[in-house]
C-alpha positions in Angstrom: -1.3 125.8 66.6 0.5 128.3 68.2 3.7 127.2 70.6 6.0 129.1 73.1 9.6 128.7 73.5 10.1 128.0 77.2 13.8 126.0 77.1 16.7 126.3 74.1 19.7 123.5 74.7 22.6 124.3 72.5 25.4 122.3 71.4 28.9 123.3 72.7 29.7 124.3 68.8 26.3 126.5 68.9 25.5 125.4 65.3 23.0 123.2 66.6 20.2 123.6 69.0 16.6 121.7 70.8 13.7 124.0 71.6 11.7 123.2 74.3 8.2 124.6 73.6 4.6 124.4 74.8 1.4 124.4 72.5 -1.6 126.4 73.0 -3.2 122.9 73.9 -1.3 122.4 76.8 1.0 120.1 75.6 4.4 119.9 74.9 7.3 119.4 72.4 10.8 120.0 71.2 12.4 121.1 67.9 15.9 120.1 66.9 17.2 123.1 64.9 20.9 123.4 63.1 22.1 127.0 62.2 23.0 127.3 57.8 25.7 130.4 57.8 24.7 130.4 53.9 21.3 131.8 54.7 22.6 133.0 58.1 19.1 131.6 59.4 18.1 128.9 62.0 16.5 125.6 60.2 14.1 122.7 62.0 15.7 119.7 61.3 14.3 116.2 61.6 10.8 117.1 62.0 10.5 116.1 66.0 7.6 118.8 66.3 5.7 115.9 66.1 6.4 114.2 69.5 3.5 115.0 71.9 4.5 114.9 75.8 2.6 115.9 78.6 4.9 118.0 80.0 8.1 120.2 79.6 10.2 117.6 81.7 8.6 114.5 79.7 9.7 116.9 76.6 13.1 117.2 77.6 13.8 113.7 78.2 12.3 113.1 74.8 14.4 115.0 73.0 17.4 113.8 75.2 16.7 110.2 74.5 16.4 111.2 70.9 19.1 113.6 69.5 22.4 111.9 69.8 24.3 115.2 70.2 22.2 116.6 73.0 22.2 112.6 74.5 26.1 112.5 74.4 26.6 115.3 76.9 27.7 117.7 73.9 24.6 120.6 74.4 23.8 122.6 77.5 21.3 125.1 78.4 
């Protein structure tokens, strides 16, 4: 299913970061991903893709309620 990017939240240390996104089906969903400078590439971590919301708001608190760092104050947009 194909998805678009329509937020990215990153942590004040930019090593980590949540994307937002919206599926072809109309629904939404975020993406925790943490940055490896050994491959010098971005990597999905902790395989939230799965959470289904209903819309980019529900989607953000989601992934707000879930990711400590980004819950803690410690990411901004």
């Amino acid at each position: 299913m194909d998805t678009t990017t329509i937020k990215t939240i990153f942590s004040t240390d930019r090593v980590r970061k949540v994307e937002l996104f919206r599926r072809s089906d109309g629904t939404f969903g975020f993406e925790e991903w943490r940055f490896d400078s050994d491959e010098d590439t971005w990597l999905p971590f902790g395989r939230r893709s799965l959470a289904i919301c209903d819309s980019a708001d529900k989607a953000e608190y989601e992934a707000r309620d879930r990711i400590e760092w980004l819950s803690g104050g410690g990411g901004h947009a």
